[in-house]
Biopython code that builds the backbone (N, CA, C, O; Angstrom):
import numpy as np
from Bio.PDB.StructureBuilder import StructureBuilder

atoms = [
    (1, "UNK", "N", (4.715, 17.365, -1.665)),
    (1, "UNK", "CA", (5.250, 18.440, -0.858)),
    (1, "UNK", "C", (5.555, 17.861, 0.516)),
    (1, "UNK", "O", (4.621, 17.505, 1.234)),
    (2, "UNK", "N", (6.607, 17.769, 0.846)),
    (2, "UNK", "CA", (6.869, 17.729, 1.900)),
    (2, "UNK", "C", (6.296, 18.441, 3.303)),
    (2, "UNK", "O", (5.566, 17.908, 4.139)),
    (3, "UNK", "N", (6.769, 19.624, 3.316)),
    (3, "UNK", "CA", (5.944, 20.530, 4.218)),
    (3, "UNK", "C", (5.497, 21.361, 3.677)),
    (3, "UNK", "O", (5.864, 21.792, 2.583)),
    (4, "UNK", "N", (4.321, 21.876, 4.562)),
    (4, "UNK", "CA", (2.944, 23.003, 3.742)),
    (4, "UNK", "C", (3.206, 23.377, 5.020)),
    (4, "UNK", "O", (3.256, 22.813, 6.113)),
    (5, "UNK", "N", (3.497, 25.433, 4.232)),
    (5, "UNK", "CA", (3.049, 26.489, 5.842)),
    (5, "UNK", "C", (2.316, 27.431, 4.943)),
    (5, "UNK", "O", (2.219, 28.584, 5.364)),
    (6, "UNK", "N", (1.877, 27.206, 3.991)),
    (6, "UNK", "CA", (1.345, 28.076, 3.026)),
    (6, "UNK", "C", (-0.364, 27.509, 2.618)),
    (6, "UNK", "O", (-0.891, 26.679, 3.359)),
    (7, "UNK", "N", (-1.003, 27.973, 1.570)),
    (7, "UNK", "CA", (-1.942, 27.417, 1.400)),
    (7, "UNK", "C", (-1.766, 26.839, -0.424)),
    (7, "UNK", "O", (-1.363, 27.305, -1.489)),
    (8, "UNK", "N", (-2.460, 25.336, 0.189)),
    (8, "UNK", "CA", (-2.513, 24.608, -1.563)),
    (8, "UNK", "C", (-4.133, 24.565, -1.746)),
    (8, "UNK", "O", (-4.892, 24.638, -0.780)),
    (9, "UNK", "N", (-4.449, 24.474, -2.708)),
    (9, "UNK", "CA", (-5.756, 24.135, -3.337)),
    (9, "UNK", "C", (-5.831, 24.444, -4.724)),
    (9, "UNK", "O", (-5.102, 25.258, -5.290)),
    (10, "UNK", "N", (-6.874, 23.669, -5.339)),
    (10, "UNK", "CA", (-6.987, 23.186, -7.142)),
    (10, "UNK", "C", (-5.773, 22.606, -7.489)),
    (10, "UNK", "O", (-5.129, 22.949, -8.481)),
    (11, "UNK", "N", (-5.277, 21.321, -6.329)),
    (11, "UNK", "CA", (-4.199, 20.937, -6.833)),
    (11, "UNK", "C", (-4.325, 19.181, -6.274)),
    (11, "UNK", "O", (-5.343, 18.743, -5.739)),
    (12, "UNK", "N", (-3.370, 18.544, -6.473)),
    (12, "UNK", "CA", (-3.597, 16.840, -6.386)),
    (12, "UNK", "C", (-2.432, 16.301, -7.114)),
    (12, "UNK", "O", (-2.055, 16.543, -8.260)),
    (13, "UNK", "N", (-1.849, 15.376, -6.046)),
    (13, "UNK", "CA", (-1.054, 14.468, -6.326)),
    (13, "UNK", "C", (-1.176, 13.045, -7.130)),
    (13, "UNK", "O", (-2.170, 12.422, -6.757)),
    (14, "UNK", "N", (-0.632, 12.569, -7.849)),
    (14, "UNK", "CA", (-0.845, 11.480, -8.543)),
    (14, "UNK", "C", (0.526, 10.494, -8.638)),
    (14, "UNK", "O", (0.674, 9.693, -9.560)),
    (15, "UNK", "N", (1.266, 10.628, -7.815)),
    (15, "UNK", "CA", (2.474, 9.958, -7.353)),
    (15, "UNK", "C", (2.832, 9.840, -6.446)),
    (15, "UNK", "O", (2.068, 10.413, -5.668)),
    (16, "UNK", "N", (3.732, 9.341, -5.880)),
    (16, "UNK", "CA", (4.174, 8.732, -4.453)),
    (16, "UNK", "C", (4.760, 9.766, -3.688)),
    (16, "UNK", "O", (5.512, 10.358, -4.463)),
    (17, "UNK", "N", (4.810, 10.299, -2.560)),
    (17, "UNK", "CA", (5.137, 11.213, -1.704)),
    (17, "UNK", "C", (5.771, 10.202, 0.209)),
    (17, "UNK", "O", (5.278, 9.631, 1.181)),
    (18, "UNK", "N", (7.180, 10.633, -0.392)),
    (18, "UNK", "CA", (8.166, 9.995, 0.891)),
    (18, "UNK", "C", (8.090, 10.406, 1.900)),
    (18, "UNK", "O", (8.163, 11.632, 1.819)),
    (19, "UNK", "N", (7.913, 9.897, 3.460)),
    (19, "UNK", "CA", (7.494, 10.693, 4.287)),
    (19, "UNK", "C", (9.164, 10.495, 5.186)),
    (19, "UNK", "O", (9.748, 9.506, 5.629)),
    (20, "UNK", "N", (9.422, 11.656, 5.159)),
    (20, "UNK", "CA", (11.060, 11.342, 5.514)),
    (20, "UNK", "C", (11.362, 12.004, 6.994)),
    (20, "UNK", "O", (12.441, 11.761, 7.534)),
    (21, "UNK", "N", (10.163, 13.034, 7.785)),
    (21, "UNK", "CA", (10.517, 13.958, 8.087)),
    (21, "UNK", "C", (9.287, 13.685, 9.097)),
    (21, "UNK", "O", (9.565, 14.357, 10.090)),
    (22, "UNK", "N", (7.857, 12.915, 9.361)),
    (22, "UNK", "CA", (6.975, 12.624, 10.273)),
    (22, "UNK", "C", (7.734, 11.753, 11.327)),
    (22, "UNK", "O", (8.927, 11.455, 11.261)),
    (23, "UNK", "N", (6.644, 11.307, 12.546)),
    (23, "UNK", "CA", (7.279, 11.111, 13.632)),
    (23, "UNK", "C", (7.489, 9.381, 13.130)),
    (23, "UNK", "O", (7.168, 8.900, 12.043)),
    (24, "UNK", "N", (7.975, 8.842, 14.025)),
    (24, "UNK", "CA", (8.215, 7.347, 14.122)),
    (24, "UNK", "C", (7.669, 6.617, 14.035)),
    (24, "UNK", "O", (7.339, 6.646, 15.221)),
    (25, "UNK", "N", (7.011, 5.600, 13.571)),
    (25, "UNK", "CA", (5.639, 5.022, 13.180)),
    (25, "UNK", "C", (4.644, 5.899, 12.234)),
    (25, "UNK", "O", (3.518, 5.507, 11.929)),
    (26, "UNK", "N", (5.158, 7.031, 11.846)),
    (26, "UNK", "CA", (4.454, 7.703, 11.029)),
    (26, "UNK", "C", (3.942, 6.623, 9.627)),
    (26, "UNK", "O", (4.489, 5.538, 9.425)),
    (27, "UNK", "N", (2.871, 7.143, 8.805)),
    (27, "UNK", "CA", (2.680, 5.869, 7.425)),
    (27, "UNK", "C", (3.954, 6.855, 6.760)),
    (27, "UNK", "O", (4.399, 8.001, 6.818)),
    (28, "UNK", "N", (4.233, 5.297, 5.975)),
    (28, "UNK", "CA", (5.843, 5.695, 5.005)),
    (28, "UNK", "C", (5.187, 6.784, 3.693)),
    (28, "UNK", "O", (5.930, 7.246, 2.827)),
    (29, "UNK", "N", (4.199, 6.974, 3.729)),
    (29, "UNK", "CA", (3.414, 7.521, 2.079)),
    (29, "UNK", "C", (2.902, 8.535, 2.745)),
    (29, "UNK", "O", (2.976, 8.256, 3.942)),
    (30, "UNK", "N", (2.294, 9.840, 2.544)),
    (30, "UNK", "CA", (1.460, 10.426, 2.497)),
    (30, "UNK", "C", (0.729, 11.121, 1.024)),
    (30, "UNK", "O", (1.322, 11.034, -0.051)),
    (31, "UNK", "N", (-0.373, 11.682, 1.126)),
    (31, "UNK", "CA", (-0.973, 12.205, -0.270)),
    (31, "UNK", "C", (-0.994, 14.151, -0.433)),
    (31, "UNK", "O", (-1.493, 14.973, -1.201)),
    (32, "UNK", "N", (-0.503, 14.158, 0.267)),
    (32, "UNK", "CA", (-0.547, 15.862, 0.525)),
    (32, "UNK", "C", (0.683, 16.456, 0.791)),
    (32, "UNK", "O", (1.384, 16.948, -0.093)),
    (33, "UNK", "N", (0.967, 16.431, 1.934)),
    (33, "UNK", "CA", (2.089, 16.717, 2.742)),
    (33, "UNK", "C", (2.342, 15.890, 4.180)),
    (33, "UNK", "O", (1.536, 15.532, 5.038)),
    (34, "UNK", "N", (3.616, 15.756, 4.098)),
    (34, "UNK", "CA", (4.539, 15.484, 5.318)),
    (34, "UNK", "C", (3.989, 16.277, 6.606)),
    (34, "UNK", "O", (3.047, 15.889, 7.298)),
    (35, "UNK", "N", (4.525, 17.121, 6.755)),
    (35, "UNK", "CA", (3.656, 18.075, 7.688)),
    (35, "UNK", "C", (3.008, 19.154, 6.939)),
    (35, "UNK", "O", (3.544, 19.540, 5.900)),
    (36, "UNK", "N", (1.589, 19.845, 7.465)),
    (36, "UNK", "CA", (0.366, 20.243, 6.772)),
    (36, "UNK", "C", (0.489, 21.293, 8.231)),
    (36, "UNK", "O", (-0.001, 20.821, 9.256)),
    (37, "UNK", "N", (1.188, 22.807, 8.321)),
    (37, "UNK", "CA", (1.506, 23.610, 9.042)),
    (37, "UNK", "C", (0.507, 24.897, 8.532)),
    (37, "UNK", "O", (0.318, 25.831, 9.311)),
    (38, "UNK", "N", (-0.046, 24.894, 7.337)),
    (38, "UNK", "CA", (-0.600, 25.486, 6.838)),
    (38, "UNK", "C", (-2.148, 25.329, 6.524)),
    (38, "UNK", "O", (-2.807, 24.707, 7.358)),
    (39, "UNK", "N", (-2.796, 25.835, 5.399)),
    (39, "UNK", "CA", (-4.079, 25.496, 5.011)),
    (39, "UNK", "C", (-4.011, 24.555, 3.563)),
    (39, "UNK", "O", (-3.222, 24.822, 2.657)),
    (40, "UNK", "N", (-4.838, 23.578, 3.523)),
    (40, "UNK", "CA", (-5.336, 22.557, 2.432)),
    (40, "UNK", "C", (-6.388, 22.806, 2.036)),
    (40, "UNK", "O", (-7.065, 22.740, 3.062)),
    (41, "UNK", "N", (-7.260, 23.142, 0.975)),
    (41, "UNK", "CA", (-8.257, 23.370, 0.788)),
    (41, "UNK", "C", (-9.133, 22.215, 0.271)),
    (41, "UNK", "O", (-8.644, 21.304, -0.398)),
    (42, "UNK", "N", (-10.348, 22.267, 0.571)),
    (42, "UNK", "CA", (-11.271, 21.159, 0.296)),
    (42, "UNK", "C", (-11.110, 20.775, -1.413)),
    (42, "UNK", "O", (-11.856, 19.819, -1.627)),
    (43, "UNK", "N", (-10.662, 21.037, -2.208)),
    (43, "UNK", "CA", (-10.656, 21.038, -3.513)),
    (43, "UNK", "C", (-8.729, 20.423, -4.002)),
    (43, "UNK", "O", (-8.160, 20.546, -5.086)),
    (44, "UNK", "N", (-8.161, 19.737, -2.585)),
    (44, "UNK", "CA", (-7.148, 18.910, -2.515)),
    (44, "UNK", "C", (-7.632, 17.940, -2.684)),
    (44, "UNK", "O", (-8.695, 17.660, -2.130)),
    (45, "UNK", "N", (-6.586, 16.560, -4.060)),
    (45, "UNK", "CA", (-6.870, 15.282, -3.935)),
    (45, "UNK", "C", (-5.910, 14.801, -4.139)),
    (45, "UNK", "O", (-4.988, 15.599, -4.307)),
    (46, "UNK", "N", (-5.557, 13.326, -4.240)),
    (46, "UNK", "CA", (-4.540, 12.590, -4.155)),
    (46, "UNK", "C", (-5.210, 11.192, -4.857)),
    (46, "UNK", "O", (-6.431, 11.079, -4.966)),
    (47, "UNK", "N", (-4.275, 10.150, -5.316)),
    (47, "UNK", "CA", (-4.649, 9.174, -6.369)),
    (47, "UNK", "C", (-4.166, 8.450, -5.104)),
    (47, "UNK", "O", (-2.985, 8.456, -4.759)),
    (48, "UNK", "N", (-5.292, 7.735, -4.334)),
    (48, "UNK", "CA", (-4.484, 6.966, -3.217)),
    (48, "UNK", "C", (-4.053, 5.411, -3.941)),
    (48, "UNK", "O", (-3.580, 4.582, -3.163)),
    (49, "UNK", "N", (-4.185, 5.073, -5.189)),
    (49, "UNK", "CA", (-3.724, 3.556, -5.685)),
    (49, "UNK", "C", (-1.878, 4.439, -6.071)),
    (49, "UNK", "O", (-0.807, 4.049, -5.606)),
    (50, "UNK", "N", (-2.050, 5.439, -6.863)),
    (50, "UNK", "CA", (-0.500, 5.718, -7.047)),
    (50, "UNK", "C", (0.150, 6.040, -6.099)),
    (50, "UNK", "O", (1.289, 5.607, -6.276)),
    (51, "UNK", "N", (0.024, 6.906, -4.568)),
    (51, "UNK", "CA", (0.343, 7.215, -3.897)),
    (51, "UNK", "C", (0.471, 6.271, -2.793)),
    (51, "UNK", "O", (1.205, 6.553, -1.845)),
    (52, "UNK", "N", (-0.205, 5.127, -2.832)),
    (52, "UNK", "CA", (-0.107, 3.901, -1.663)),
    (52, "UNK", "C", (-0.954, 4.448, -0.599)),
    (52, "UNK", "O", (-0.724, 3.730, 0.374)),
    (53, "UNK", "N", (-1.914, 5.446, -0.231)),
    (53, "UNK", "CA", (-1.963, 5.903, 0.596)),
    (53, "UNK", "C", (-3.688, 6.433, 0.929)),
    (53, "UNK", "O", (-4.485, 6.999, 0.180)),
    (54, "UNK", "N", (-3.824, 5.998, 2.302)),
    (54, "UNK", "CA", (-5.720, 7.093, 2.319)),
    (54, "UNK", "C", (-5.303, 8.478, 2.894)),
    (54, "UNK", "O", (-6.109, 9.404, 2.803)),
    (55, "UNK", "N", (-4.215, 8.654, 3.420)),
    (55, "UNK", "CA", (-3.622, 9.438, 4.895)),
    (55, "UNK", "C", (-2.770, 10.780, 3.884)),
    (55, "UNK", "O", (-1.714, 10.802, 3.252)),
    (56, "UNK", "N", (-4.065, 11.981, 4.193)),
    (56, "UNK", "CA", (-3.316, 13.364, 2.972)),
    (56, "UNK", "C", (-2.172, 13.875, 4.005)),
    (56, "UNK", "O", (-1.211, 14.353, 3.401)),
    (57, "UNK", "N", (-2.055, 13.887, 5.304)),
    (57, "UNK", "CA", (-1.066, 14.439, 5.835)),
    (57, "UNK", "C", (-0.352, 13.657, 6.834)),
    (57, "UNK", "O", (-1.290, 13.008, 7.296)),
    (58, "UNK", "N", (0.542, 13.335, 7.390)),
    (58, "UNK", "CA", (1.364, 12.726, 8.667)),
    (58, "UNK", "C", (0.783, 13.533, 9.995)),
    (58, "UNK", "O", (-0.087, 13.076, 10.736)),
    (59, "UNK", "N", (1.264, 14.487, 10.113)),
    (59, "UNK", "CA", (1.418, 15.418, 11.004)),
    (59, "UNK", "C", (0.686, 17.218, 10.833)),
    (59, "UNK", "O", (0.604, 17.589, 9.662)),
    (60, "UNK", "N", (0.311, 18.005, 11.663)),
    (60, "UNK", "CA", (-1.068, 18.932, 11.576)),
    (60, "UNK", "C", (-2.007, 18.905, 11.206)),
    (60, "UNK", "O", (-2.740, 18.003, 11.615)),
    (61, "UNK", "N", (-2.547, 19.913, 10.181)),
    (61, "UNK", "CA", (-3.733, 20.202, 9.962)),
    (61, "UNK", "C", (-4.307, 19.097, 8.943)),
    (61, "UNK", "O", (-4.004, 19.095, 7.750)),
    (62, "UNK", "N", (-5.440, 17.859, 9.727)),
    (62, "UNK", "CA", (-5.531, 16.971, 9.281)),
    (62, "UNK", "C", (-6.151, 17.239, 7.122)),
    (62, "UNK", "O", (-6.129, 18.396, 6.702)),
    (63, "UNK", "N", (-6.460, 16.442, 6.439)),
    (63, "UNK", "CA", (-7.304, 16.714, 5.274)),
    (63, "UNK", "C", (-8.641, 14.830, 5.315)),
    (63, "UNK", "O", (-8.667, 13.654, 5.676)),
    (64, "UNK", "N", (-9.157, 15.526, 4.880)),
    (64, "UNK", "CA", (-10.458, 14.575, 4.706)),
    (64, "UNK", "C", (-10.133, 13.466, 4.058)),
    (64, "UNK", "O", (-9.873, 13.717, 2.882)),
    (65, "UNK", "N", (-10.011, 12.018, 4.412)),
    (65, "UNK", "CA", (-10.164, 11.114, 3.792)),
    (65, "UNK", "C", (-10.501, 10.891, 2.605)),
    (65, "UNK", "O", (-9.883, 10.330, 1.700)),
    (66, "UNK", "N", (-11.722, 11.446, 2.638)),
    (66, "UNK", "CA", (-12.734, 11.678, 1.373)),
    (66, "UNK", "C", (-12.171, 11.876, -0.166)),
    (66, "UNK", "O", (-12.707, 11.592, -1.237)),
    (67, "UNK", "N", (-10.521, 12.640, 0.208)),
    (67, "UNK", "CA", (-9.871, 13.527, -0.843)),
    (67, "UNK", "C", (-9.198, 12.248, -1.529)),
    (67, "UNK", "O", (-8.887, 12.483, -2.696)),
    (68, "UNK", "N", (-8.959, 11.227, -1.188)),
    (68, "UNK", "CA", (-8.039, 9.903, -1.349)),
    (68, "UNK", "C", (-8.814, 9.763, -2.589)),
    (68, "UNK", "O", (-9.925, 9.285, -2.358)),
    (69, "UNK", "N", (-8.583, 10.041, -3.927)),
    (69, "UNK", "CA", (-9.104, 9.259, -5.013)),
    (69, "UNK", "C", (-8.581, 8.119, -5.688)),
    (69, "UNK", "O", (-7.412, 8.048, -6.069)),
    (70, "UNK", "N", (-9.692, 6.963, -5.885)),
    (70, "UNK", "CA", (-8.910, 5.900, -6.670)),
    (70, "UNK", "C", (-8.846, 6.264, -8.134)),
    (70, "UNK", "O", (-9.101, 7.357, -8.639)),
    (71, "UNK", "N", (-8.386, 4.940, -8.832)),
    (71, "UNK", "CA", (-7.570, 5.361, -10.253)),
    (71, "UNK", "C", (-8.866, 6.300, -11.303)),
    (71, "UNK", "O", (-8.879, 7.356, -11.936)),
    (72, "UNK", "N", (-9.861, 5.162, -11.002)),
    (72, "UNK", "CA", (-10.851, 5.900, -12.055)),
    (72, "UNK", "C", (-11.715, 6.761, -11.316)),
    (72, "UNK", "O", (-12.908, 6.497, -11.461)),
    (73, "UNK", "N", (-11.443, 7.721, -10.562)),
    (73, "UNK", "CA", (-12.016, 8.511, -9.779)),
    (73, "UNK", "C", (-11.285, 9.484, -10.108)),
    (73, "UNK", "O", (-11.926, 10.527, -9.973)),
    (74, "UNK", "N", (-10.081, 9.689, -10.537)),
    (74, "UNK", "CA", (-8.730, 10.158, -11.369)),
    (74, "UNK", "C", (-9.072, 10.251, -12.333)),
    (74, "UNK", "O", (-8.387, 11.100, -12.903)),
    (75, "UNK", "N", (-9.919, 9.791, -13.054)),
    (75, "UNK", "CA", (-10.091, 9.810, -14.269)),
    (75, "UNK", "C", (-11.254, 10.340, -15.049)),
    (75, "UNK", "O", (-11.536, 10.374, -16.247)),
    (76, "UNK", "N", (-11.945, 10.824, -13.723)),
    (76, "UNK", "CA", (-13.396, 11.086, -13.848)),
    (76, "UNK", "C", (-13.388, 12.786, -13.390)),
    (76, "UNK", "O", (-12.918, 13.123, -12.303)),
    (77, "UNK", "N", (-13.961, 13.779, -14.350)),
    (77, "UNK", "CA", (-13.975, 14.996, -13.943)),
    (77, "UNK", "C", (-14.501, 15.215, -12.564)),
    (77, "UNK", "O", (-13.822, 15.445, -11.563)),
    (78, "UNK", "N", (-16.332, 15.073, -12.675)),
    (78, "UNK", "CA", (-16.989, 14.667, -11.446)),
    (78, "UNK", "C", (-15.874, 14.933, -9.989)),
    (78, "UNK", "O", (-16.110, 15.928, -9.305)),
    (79, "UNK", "N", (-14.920, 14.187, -9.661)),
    (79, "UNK", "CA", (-14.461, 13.800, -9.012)),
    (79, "UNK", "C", (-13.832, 14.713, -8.051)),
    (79, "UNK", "O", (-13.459, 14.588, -6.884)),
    (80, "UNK", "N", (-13.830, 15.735, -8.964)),
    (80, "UNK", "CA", (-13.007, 17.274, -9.038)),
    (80, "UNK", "C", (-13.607, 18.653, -8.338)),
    (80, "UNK", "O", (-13.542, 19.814, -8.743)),
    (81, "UNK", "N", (-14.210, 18.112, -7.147)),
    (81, "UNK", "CA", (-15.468, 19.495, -6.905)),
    (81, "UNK", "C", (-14.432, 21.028, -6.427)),
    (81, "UNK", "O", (-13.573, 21.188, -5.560)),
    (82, "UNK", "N", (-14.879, 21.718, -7.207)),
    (82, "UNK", "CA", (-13.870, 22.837, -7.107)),
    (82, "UNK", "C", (-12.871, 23.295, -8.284)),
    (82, "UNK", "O", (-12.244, 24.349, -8.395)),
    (83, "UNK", "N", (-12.922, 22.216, -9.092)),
    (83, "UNK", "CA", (-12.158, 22.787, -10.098)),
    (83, "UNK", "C", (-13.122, 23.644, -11.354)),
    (83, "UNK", "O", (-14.329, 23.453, -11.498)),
    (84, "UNK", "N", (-12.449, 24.431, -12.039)),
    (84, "UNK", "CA", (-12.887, 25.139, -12.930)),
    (84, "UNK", "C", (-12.814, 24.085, -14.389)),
    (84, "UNK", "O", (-11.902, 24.542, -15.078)),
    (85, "UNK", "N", (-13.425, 22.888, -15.074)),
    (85, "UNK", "CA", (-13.962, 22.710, -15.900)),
    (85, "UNK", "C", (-14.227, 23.196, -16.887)),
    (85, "UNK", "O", (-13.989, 22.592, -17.933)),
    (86, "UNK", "N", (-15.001, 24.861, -16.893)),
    (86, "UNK", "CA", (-16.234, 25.249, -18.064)),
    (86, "UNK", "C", (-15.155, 25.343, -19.283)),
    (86, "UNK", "O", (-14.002, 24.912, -19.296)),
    (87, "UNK", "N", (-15.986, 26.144, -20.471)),
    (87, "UNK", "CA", (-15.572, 26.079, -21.986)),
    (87, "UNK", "C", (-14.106, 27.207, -22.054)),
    (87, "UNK", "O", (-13.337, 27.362, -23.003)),
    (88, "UNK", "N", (-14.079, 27.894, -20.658)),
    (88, "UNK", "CA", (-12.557, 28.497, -21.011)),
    (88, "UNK", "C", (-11.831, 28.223, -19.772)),
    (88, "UNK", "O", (-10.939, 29.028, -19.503)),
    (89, "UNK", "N", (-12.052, 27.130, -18.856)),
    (89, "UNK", "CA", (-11.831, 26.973, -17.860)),
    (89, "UNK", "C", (-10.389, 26.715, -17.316)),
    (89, "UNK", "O", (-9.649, 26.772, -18.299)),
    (90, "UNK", "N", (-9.880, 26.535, -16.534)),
    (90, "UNK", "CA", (-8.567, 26.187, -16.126)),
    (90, "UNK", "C", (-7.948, 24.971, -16.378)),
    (90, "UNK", "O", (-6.765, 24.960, -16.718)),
    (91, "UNK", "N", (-8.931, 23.386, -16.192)),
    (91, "UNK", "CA", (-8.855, 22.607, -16.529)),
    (91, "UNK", "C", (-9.434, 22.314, -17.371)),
    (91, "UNK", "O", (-10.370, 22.925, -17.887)),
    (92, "UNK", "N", (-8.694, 20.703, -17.841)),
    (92, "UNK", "CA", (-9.553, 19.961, -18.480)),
    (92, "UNK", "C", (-9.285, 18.662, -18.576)),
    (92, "UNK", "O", (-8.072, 18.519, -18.417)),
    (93, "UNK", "N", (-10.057, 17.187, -18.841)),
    (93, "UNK", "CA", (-9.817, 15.928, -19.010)),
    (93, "UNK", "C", (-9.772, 15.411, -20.212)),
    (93, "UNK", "O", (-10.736, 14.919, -20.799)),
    (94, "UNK", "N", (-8.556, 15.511, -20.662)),
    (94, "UNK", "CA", (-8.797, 14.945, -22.334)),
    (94, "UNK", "C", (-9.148, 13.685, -22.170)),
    (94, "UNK", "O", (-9.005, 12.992, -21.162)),
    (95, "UNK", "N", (-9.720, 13.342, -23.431)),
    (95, "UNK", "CA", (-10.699, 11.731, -23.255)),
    (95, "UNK", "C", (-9.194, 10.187, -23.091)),
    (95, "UNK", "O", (-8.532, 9.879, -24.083)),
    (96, "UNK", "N", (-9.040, 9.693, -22.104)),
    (96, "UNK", "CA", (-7.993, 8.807, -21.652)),
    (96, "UNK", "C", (-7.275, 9.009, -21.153)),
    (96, "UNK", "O", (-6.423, 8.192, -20.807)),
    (97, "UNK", "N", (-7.289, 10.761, -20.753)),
    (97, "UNK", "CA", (-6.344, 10.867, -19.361)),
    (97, "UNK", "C", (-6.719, 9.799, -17.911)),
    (97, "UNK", "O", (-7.557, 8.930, -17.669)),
    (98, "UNK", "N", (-5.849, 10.287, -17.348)),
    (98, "UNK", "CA", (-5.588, 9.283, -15.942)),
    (98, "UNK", "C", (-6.126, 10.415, -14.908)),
    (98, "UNK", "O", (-6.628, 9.918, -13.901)),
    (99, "UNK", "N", (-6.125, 11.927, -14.950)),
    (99, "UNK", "CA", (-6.022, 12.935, -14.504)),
    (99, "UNK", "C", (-6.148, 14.064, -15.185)),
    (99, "UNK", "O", (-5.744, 14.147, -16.345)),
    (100, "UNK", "N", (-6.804, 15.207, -14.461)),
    (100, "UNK", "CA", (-6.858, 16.251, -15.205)),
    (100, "UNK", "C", (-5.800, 16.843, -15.362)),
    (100, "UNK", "O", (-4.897, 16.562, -14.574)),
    (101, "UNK", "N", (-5.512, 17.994, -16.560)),
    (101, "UNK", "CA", (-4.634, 18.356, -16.495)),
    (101, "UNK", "C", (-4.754, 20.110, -16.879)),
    (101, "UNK", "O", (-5.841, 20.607, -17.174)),
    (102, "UNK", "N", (-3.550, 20.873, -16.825)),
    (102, "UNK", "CA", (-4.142, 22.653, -16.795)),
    (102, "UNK", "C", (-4.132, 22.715, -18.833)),
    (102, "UNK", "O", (-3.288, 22.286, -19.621)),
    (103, "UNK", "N", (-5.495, 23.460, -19.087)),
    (103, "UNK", "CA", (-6.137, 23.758, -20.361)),
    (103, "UNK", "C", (-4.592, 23.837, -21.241)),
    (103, "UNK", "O", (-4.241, 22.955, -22.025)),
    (104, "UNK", "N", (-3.808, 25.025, -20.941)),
    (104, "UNK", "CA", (-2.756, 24.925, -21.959)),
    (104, "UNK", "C", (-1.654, 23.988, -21.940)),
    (104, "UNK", "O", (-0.588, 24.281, -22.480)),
    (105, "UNK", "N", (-1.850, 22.800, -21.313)),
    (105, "UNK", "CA", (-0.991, 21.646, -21.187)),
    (105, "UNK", "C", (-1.495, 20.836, -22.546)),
    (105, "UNK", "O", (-0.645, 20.273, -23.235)),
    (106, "UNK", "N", (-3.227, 20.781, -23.000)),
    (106, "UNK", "CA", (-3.755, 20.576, -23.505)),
    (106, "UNK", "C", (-3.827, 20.452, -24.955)),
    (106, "UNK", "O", (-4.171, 19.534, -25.699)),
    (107, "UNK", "N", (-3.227, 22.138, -25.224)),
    (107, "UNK", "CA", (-3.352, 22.771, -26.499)),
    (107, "UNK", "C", (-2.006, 21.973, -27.524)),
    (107, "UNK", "O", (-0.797, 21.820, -27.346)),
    (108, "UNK", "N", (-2.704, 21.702, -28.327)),
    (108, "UNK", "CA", (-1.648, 20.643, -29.100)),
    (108, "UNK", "C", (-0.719, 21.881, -30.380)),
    (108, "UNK", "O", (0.150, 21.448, -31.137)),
]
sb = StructureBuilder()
sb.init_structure("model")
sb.init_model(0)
sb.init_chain("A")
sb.init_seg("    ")
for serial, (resi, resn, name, xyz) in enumerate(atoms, 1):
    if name == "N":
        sb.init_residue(resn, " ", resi, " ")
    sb.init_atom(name, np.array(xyz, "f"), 0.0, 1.0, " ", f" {name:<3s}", serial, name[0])
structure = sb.get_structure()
């Protein structure tokens, strides 16, 4: 996402995000958003090996370092505090995903 004036959460990037639109010396990658005008919720993450990146926003409302997950941290439910998991839950990690993904993405 480029710009956020809205609110994201139970959500995470796992690809590269162009920063086309931060100031000058801005980092060329971010993991969130470009500008972050809005709210991010603690339950935002980002794959910082796919994304190139530790840095969830360029510009405003900063996000926690913390959220920067590497590959197998991606790959690990755990990793996920905030997401819904349980037996009818929203998500889920099929065994060799890279990432979670939503339950009826799942259903074969």
């Amino acid at each position: 996402m480029l710009r956020n004036f809205g609110t994201i959460e139970q959500s995470f990037a796992a690809g590269r995000l162009i920063n086309n639109y931060g100031p000058a010396g801005g980092p060329p990658t971010v993991g969130v958003a470009d500008n972050n005008a809005g709210t991010v919720a603690s339950n935002v993450y980002w794959d910082k090996d796919a994304t190139g990146t530790t840095i969830g926003v360029n510009t405003g409302t900063p996000v926690p370092g913390a959220n920067a997950l590497g590959a197998a941290q991606m790959a690990t439910q755990s990793s996920f505090a905030g997401y819904d998991f349980g037996p009818d839950g929203v998500w889920v990690l099929p065994p060799g995903a890279t990432h979670p993904v939503l339950r009826w993405q799942s259903v074969p």
